[in-house]
Kinemage of the C-alpha trace (Angstrom):
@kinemage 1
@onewidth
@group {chain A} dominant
@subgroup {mainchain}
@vectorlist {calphas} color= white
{ca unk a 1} P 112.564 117.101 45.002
{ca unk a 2} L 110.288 119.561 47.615
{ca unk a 3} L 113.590 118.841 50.011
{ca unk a 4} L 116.049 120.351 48.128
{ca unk a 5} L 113.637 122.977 46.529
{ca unk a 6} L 113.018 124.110 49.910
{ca unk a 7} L 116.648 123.370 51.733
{ca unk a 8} L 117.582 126.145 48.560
{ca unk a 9} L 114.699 128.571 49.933
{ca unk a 10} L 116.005 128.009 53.527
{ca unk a 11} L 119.961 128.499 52.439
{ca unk a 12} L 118.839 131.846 50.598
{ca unk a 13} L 116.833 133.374 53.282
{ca unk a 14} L 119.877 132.633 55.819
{ca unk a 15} L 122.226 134.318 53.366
{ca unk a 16} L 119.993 137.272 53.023
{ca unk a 17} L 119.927 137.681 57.030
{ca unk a 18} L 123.721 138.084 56.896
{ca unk a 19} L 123.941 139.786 53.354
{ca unk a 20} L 124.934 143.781 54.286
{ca unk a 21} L 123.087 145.529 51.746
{ca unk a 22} L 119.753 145.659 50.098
{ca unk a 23} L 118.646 142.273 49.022
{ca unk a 24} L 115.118 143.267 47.434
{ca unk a 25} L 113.996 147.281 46.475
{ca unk a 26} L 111.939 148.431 49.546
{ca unk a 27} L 113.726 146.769 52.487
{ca unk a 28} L 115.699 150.389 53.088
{ca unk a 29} L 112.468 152.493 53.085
{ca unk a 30} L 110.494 149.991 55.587
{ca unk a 31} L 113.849 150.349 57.549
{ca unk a 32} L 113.822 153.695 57.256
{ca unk a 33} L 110.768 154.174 58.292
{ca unk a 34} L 110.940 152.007 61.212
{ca unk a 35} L 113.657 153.867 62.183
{ca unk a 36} L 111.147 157.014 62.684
{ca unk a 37} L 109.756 155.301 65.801
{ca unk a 38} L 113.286 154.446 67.384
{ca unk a 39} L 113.571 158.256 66.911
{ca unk a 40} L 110.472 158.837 68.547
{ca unk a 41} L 108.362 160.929 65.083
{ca unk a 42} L 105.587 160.035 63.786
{ca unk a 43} L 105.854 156.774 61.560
{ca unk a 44} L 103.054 158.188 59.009
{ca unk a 45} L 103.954 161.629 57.692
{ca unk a 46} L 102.598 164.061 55.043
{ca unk a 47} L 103.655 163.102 51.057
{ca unk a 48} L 103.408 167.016 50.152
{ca unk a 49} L 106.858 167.806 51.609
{ca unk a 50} L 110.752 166.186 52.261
{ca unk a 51} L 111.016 163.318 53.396
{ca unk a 52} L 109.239 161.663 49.987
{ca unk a 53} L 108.474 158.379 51.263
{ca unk a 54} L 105.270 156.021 51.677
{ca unk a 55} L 104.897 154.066 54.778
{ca unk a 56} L 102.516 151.883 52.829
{ca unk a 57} L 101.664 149.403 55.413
{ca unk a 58} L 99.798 149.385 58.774
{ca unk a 59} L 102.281 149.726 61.783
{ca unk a 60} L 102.292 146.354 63.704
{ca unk a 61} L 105.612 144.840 61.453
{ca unk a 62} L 107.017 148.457 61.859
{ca unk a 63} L 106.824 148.482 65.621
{ca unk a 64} L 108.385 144.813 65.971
{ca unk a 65} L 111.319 145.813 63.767
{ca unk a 66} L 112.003 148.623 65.248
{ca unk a 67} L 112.180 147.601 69.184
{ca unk a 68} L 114.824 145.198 67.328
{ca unk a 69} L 116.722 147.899 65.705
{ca unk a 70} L 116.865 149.084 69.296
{ca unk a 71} L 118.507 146.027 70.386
{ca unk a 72} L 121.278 146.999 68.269
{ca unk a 73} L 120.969 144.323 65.692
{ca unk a 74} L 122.928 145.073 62.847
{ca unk a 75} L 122.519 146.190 59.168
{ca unk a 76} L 119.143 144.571 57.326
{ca unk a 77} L 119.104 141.566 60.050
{ca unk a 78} L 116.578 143.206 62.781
{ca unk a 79} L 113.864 142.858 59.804
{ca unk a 80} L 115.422 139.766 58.006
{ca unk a 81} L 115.477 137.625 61.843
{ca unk a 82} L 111.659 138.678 62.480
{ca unk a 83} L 110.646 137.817 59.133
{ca unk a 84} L 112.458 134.230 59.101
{ca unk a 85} L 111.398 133.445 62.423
{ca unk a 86} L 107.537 134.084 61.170
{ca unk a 87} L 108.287 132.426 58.081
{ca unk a 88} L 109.056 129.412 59.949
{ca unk a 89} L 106.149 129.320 62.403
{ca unk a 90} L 104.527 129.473 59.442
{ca unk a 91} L 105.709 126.425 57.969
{ca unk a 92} L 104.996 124.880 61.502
{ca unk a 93} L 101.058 125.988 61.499
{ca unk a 94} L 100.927 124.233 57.627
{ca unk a 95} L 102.889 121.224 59.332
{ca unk a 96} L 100.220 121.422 62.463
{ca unk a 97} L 96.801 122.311 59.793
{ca unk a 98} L 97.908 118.642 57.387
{ca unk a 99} L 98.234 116.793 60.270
{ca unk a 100} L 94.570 117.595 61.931
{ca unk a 101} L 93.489 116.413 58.487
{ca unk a 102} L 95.551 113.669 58.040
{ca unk a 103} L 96.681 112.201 61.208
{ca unk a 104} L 99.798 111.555 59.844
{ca unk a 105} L 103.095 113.825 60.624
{ca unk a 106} L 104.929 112.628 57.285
{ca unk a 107} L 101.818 114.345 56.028
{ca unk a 108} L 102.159 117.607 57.496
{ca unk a 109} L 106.045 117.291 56.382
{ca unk a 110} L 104.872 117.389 52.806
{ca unk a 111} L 103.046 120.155 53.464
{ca unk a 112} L 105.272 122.188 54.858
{ca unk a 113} L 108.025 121.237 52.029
{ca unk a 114} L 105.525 121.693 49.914
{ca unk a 115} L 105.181 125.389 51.036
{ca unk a 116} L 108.795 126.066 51.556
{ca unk a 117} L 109.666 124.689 48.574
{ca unk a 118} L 107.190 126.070 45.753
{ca unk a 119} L 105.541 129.231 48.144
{ca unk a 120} L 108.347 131.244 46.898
{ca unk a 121} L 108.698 132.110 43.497
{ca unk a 122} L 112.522 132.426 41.950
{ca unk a 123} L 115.436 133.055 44.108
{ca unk a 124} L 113.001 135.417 46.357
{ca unk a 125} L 113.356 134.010 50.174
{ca unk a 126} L 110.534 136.140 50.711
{ca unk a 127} L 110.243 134.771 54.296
{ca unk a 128} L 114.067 136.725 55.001
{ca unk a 129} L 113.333 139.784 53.673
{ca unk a 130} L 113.146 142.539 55.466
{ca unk a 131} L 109.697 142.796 54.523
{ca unk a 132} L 106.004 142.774 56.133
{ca unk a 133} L 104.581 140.067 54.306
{ca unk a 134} L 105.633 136.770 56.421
{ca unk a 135} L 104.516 138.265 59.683
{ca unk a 136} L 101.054 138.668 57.784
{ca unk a 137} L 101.098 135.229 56.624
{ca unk a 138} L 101.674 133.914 60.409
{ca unk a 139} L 99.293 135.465 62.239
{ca unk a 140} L 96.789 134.686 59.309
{ca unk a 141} L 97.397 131.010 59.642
{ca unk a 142} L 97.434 131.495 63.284
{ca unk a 143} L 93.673 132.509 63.473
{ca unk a 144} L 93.018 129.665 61.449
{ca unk a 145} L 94.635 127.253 62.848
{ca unk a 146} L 92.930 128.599 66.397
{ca unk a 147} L 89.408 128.181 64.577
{ca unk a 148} L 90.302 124.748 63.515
{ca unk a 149} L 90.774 123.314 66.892
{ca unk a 150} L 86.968 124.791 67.641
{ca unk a 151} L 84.413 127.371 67.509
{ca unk a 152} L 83.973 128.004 71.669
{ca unk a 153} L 84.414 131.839 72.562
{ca unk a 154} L 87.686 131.476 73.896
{ca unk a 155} L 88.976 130.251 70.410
{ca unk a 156} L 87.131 133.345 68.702
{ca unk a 157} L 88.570 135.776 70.760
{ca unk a 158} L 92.080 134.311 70.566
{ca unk a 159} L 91.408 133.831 66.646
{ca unk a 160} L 89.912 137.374 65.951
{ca unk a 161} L 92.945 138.708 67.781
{ca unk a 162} L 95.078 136.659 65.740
{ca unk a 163} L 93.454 138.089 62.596
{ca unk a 164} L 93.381 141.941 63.746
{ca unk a 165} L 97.280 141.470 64.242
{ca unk a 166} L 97.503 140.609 60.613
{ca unk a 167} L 95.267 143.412 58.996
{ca unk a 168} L 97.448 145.902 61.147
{ca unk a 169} L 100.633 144.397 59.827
{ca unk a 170} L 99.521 144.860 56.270
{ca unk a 171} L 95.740 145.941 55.357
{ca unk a 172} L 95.487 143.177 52.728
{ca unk a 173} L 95.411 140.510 55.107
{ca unk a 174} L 91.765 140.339 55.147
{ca unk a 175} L 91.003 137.037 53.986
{ca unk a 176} L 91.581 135.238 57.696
{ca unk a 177} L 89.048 138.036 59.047
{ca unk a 178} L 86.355 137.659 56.651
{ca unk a 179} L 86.688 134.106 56.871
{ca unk a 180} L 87.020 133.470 60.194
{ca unk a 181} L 83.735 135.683 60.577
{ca unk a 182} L 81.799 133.694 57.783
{ca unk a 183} L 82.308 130.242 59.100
{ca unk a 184} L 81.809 131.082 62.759
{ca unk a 185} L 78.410 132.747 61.967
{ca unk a 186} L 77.190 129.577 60.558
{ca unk a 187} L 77.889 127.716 63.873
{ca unk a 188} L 77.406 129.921 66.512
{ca unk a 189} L 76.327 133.428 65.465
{ca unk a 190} L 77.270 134.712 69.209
{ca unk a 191} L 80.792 133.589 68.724
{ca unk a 192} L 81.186 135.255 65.486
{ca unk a 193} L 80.252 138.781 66.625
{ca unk a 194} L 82.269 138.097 69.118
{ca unk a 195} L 85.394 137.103 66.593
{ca unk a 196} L 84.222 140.011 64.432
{ca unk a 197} L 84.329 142.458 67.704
{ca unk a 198} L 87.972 141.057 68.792
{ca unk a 199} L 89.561 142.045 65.132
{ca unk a 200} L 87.712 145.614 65.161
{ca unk a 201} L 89.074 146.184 68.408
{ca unk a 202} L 92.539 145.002 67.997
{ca unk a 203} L 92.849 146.116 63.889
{ca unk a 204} L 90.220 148.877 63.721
{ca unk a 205} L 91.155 150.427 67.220
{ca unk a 206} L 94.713 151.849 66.551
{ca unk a 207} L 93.969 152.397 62.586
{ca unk a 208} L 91.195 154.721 63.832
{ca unk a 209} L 93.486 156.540 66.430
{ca unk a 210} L 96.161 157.294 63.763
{ca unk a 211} L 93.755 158.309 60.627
{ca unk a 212} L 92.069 161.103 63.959
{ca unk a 213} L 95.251 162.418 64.814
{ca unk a 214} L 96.593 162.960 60.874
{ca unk a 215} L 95.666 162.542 57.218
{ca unk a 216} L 99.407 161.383 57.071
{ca unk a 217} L 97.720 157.731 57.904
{ca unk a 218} L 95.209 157.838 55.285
{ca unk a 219} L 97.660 158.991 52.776
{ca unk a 220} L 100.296 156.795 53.076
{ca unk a 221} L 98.240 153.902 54.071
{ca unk a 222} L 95.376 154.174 51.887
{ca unk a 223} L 95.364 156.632 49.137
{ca unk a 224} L 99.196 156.035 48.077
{ca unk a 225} L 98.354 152.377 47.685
{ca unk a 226} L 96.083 152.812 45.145
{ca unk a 227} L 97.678 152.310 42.294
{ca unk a 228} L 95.998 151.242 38.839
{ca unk a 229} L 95.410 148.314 37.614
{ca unk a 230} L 96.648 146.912 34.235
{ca unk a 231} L 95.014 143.096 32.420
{ca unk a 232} L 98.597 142.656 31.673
{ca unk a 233} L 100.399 143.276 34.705
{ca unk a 234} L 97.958 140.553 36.419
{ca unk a 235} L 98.382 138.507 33.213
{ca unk a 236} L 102.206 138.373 34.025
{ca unk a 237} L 101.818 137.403 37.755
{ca unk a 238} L 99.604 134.369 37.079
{ca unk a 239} L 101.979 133.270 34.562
{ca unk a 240} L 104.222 133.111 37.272
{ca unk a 241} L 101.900 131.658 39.921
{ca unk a 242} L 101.097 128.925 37.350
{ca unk a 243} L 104.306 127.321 36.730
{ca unk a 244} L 105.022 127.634 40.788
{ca unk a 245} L 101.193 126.717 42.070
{ca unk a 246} L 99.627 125.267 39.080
{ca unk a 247} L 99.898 121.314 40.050
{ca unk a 248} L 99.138 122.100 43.740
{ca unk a 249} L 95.900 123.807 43.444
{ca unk a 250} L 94.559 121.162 40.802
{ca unk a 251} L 95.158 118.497 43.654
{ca unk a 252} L 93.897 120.579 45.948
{ca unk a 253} L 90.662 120.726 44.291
{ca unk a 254} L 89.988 117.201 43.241
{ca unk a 255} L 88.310 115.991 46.539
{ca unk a 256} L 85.512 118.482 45.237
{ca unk a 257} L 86.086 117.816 41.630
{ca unk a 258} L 86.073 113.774 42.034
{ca unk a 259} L 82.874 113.786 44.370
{ca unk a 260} L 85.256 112.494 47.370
{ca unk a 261} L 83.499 115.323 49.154
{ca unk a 262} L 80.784 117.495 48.481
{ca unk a 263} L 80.525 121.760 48.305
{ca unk a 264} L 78.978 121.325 52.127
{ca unk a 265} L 81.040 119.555 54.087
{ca unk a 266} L 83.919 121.076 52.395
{ca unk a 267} L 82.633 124.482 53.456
{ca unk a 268} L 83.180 123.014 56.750
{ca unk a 269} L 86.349 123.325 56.876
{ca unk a 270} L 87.401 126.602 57.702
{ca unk a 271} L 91.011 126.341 56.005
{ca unk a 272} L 89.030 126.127 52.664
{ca unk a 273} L 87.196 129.189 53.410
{ca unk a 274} L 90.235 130.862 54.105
{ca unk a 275} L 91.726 129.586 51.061
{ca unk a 276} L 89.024 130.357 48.491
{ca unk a 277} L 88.641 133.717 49.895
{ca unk a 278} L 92.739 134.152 49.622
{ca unk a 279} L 92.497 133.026 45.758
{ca unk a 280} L 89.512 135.668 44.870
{ca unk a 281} L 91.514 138.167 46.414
{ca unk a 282} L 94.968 137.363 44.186
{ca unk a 283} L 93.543 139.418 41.363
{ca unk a 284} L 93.046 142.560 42.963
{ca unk a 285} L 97.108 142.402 44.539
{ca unk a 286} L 98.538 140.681 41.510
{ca unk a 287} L 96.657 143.510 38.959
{ca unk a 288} L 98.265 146.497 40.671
{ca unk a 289} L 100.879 148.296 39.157
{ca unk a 290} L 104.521 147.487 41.091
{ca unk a 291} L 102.942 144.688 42.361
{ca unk a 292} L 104.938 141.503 43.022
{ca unk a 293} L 104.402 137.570 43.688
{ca unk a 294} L 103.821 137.720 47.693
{ca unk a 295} L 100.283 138.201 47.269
{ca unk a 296} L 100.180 134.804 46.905
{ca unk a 297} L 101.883 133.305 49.785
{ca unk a 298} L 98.299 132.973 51.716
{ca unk a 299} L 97.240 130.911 49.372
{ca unk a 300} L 100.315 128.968 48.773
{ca unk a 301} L 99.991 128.161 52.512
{ca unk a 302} L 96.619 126.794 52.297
{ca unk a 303} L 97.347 125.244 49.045
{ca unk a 304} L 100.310 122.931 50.463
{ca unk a 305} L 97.314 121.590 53.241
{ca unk a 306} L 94.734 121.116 51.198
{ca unk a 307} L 97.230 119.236 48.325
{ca unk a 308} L 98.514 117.324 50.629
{ca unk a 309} L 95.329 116.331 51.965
{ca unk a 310} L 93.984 115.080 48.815
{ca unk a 311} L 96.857 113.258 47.895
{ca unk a 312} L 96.363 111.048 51.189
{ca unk a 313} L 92.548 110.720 50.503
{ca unk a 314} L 92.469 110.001 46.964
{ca unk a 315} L 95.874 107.951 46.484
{ca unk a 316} L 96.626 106.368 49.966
{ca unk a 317} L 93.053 105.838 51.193
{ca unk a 318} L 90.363 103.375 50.003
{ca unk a 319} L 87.702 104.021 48.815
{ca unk a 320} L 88.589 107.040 46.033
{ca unk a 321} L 87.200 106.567 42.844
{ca unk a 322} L 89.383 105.687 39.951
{ca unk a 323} L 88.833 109.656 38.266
{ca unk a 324} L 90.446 110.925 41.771
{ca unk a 325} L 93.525 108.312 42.404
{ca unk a 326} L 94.127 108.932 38.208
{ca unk a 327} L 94.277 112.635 38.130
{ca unk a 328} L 96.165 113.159 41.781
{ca unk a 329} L 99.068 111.035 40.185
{ca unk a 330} L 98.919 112.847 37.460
{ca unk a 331} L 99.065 116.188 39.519
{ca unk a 332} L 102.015 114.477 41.367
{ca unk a 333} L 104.055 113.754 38.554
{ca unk a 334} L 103.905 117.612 37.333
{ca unk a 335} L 104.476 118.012 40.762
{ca unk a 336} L 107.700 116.446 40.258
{ca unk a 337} L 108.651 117.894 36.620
{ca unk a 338} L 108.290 121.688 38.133
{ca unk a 339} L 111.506 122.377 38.640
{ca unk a 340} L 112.330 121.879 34.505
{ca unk a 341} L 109.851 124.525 34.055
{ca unk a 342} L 110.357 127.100 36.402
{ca unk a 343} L 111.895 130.490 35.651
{ca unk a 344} L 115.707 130.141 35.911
{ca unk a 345} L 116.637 132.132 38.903
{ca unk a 346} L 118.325 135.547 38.541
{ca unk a 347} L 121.324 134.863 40.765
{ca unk a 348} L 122.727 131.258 41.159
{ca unk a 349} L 122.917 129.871 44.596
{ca unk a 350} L 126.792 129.104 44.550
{ca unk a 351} L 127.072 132.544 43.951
{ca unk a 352} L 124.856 133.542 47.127
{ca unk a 353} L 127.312 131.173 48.987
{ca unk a 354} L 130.302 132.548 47.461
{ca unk a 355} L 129.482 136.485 48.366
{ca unk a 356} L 128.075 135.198 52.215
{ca unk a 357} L 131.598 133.573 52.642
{ca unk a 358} L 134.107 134.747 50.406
{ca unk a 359} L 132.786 138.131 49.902
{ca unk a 360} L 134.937 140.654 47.652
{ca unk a 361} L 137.312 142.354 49.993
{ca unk a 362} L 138.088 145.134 47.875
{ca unk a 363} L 134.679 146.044 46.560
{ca unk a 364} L 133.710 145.925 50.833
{ca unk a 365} L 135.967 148.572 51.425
{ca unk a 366} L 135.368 150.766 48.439
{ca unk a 367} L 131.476 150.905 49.675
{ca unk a 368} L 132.551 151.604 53.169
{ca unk a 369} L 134.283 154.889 51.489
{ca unk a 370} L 131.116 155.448 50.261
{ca unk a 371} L 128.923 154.846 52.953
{ca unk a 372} L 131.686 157.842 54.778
{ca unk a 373} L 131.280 160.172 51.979
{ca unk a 374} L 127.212 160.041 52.654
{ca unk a 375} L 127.413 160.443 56.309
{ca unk a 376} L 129.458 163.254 55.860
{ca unk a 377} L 127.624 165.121 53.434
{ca unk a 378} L 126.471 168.454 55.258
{ca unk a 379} L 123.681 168.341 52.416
{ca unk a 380} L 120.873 166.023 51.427
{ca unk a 381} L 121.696 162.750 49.759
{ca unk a 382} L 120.187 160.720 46.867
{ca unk a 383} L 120.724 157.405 46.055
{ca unk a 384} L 119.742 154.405 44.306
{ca unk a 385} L 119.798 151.510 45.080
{ca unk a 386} L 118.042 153.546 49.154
{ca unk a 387} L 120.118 151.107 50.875
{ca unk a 388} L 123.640 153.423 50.540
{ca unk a 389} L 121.204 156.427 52.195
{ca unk a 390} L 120.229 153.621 55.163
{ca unk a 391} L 123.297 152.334 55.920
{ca unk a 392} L 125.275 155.571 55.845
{ca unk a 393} L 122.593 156.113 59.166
{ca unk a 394} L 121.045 158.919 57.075
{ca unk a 395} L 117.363 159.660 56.192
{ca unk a 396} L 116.026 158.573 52.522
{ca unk a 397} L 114.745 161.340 51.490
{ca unk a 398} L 113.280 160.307 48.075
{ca unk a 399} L 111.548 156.981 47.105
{ca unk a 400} L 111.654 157.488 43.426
{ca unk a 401} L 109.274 154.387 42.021
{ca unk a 402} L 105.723 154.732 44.012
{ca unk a 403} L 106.411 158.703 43.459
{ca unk a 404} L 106.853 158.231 39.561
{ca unk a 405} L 103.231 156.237 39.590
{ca unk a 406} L 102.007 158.966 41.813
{ca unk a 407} L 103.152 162.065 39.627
{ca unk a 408} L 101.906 160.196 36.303
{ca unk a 409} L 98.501 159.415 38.047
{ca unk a 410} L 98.731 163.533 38.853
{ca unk a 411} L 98.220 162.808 42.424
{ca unk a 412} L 101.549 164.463 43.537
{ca unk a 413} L 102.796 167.683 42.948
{ca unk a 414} L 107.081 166.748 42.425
{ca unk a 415} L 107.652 170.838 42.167
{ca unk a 416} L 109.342 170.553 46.067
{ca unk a 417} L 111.564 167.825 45.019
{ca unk a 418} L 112.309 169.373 41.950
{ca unk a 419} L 113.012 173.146 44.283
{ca unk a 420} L 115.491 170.793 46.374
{ca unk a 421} L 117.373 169.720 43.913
{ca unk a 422} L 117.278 172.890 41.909
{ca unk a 423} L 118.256 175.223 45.010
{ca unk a 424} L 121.034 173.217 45.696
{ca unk a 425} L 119.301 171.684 48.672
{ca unk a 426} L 120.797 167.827 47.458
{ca unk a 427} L 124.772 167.645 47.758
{ca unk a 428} L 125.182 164.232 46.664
{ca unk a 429} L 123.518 161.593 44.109
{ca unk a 430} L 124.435 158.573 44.101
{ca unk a 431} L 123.505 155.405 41.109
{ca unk a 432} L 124.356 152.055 40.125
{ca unk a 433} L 124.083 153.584 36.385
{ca unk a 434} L 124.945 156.527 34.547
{ca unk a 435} L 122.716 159.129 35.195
{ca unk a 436} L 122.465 160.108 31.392
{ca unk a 437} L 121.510 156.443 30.764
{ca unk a 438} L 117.439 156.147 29.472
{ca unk a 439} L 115.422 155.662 32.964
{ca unk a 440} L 114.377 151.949 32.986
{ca unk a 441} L 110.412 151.072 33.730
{ca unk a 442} L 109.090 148.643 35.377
{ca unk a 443} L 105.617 147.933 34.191
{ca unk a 444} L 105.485 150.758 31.750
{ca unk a 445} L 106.380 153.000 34.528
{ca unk a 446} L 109.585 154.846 34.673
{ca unk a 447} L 111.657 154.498 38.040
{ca unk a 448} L 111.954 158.374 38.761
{ca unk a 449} L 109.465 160.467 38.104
{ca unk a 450} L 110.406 162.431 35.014
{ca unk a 451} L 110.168 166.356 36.267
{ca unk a 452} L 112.970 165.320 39.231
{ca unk a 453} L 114.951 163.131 36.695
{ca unk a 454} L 115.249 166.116 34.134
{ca unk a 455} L 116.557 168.533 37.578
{ca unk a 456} L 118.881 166.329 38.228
{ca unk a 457} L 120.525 166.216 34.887
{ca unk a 458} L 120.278 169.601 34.577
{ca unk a 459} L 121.980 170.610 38.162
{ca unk a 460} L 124.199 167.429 38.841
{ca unk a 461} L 128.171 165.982 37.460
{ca unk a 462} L 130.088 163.363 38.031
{ca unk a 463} L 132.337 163.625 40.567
{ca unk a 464} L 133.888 160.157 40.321
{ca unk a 465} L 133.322 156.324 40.219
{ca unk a 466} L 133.702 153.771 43.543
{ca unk a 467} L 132.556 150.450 43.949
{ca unk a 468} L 131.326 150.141 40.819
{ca unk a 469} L 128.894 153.133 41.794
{ca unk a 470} L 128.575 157.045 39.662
{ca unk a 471} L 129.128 159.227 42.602
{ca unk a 472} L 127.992 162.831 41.180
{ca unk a 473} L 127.936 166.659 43.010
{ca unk a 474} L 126.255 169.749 41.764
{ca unk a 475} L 127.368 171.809 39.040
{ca unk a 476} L 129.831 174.405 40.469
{ca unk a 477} L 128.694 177.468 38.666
{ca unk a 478} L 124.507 178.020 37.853
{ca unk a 479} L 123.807 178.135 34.552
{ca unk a 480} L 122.166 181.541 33.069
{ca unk a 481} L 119.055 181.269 31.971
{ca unk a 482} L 118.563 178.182 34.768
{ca unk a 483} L 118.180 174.969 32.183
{ca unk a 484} L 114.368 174.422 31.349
{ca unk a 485} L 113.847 171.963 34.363
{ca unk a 486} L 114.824 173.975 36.774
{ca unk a 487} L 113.150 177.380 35.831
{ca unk a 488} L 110.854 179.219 38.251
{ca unk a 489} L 112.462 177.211 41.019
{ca unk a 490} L 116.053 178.820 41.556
């Protein structure tokens, strides 16, 4: 069962490497952004003026995907390939972690199915999107898996390094820091400061150089990330995590729960610190408005080890007590019924196959048209889905969701978007829906932010439809009186 749950998970993330367009909202604005460095500006820049976009992560997965774009890799793949190929040394480091524990390789093969398989929630292949989080993941397990082998001050420096890489691919990759730190100082205090030291200097060092030289750093990085927190928003991401997690992390806690092994020499362990410190962290990702299901690929990670590990203890090894072999079977056979319970994937994998292979000739060249039309606009361009702005080579110049939960919150001002659009700044807008259709929300939030939806009603008409796309171009003649959205900025 995990080797077909995972050969799916592998089959969609090499589909998304080849697929042209946007596979998952947010790949076009970390491409775009990347883009900023091949162009030699500044990756962070201020949120108080055009372009409106949040670089919301810390720069390392930036700066790897864009000395790729400069290789000339095409479309979404630069970020897609460097993704996968973390994804997969991640599954290797699970596969390396079980068998340390186990001395078994079929072991560390369950493990790593087991986190292939179930790590990834729906029909997500999180580890090929062109997306920050896998890198995270990798060099996370990486400073682990260093600290595993030993605590000498070789291992610490390689491990803190490890762990600073992470926090400056995305700031919420704490949990290998703190716990690297905490277990270290419990066995040789020198070797933690010296761990501790290593990730200031490698994270802390360049986040400290870019928040001197602009607030841009602290605004995207920081204070646009702050979005609020909602019971049910978290409510609706462990529901999720449940049905994908829920017979995994049981197992993984009976050794404790059976009295196979007791709190301190499970402490030990440094992949259990890292784990329990990745679980008390889910909440505080999973609570967040726009938040999504990779917060808990850490844990997933450790999860598959420590699952694994208690399966061999408690059912193939002697000794385990009849509570532990009872409830790990148990464990394993809802193991085995997950796939009858979890959420029925949005898009069916023979169609992923059919639109990789057989993809829809006409409908290919239509969008090409399109993508034309936007690189030859002498004015600014809208769009959504972003990725018709990216792959046109042009610059997004609006991300509409993390600005609607900004403008709500009243921490940004939309009046300059609203003056572009008003002023006849924007020459083309571009949907996958009418633009009189009601604006759909995504946890209570609506997906523009209302003042710049209302300016473009007012101040935009539809020009035509292609590729199943409303293509629409300001109104000829201004109206007089301007329309109410539009008034005190024409």
């Amino acid at each position: 069962m995990l080797c077909l749950l995972a050969a799916d998970r592998v089959v969609r993330g090499v589909a998304a490497i080849q697929r042209p367009v946007e596979a998952m909202y947010g790949e076009s604005i970390i491409y775009d952004q990347a883009a900023r460095l091949v162009r030699g500006e500044p990756l962070y820049q201020r949120l108080d003026q055009s372009p409106f976009t949040v670089a919301a992560y810390t720069p390392l997965y930036y700066a790897v995907v864009a000395g790729l774009q400069m290789l000339g890799l095409p479309g979404f793949s630069p970020g897609r390939v460097a993704s996968f190929v973390a994804g997969l040394c991640a599954a290797v480091l699970v596969w390396q972690l079980t068998w340390r524990r186990t001395a078994d390789r079929r072991a560390g093969l369950l493990a790593a199915l087991l986190f292939v398989g179930l790590g990834f929630p729906g029909d997500y292949p999180w580890f090929a999107f062109y997306k920050e989080d896998m890198l995270g993941v990798a060099l996370s397990l990486g400073a682990i898996a260093v600290l595993d082998g030993g605590c000498d001050r070789r291992r610490a420096v390689c491990a803190g390094a490890l762990a600073g890489l992470a926090f400056l691919t995305k700031q919420t990759s704490v949990a290998a820091s703190v716990a690297g730190f905490g277990w270290l100082l419990f066995r040789n205090r020198g070797n933690a400061l010296t761990f501790g030291a290593t990730v200031l200097v490698v994270a802390g060092g360049p986040c400290l150089a870019l928040a001197l030289a602009s607030n841009a750093f602290l605004d995207n990085a920081v204070r646009a990330n702050l979005n609020p927190s909602r019971a049910d928003v978290l409510l609706g991401n462990l529901s999720i995590l449940e049905r994908y997690q829920g017979p995994a992390l049981l197992i993984a806690a009976l050794p404790l729960v059976s009295g196979l092994r007791a709190w301190r020499s499970w402490l030990s362990d440094p992949l259990v610190v890292f784990w329990l410190l990745s679980l008390l962290l889910l909440p505080v990702g999973l609570a967040k408005v726009g938040s999504n299901w990779n917060y808990w690929i850490e844990a997933a990670a450790a999860t598959a080890v420590l699952a694994t590990g208690a399966v061999w203890q408690l059912v193939l090894q002697a000794g385990a007590n009849g509570f532990g072999r009872v409830a790990t079977w148990a464990g394993l056979l809802a193991l085995l019924a997950t796939p009858t319970w979890l959420p029925q994937p949005a898009e069916d994998l023979r169609t992923v196959l059919n639109h990789m292979v057989e993809p829809d000739q006409r409908q290919s060249a239509e969008f090409a048209q399109v993508l034309e039309r936007v690189h030859a606009e002498p004015r600014g361009v809208l769009a959504e889905p972003l990725d018709i702005v990216t792959l046109a080579g042009r610059e997004i110049l609006f991300e509409p969701y993390i600005f609607s939960i900004l403008n709500r919150q009243g921490q940004w001002d939309a009046s300059p978007a609203v003056r572009q659009i008003c002023t006849g700044q924007i020459g083309l807008l571009i949907l996958d829906h009418p633009l009189q259709d009601p604006p759909w929300e995504y946890h209570s939030y609506p997906h523009w932010p209302t003042p710049v939806l209302d300016a473009l009603r007012a101040t935009m008409h539809l020009d035509k439809m292609q590729a199943r796309l409303f293509l629409y171009i300001p109104t000829a003649t201004s109206p007089s009186p301007p329309p109410p959205a539009c008034r005190g900025f024409t």
